[in-house]
C-alpha positions in Angstrom: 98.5 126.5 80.5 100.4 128.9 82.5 102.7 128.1 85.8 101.0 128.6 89.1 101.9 131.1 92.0 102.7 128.3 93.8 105.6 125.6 93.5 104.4 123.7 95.9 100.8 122.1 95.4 99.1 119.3 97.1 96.9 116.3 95.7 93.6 118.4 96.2 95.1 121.6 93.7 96.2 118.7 91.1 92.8 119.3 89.8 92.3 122.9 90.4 95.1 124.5 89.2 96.8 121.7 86.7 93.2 120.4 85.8 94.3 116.6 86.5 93.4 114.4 88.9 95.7 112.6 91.5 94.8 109.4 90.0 95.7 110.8 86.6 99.2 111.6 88.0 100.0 108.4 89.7 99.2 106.6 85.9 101.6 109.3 84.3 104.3 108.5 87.1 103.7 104.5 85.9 103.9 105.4 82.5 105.9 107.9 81.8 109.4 107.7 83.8 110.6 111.3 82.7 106.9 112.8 84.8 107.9 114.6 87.5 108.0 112.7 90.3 105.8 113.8 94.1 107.5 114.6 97.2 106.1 112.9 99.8 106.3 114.7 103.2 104.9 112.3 105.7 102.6 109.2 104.9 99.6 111.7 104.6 101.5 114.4 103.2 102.3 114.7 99.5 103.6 117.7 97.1 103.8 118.2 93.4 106.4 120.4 91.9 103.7 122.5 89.7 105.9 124.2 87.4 107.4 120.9 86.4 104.4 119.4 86.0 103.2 122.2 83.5 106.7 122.1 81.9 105.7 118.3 81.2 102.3 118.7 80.3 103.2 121.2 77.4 106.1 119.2 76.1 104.1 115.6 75.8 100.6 116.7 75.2 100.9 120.1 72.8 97.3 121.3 72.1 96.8 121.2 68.0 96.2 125.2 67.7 
């Protein structure tokens, strides 16, 4: 997986760029306490710090290649 252009991504790019869902990363915030937590903006508004996530992704769940 490599880091997005962009630090910043909302809920929606979750799935686009990261390829999970939002739901998917509210269970990993309840699960895991060492995911990388959202920044929320406003009540509407919430951000995900992508190159963490990837940086978390690749350390818990290496592919077997």
């Amino acid at each position: 997986m490599s880091i997005p252009s962009k630090l910043l991504i909302n809920s929606k790019e979750l799935k686009e760029v990261l390829g999970i869902s939002k739901s998917t990363a509210y269970r990993y915030l309840r699960q895991y306490p060492d995911f990388p937590k959202p920044i929320k903006l406003s009540q509407n508004k919430t951000l995900w710090n992508a190159p963490k996530i990837v940086e978390w992704l690749e350390n818990n769940f290496q592919a077997d290649n």
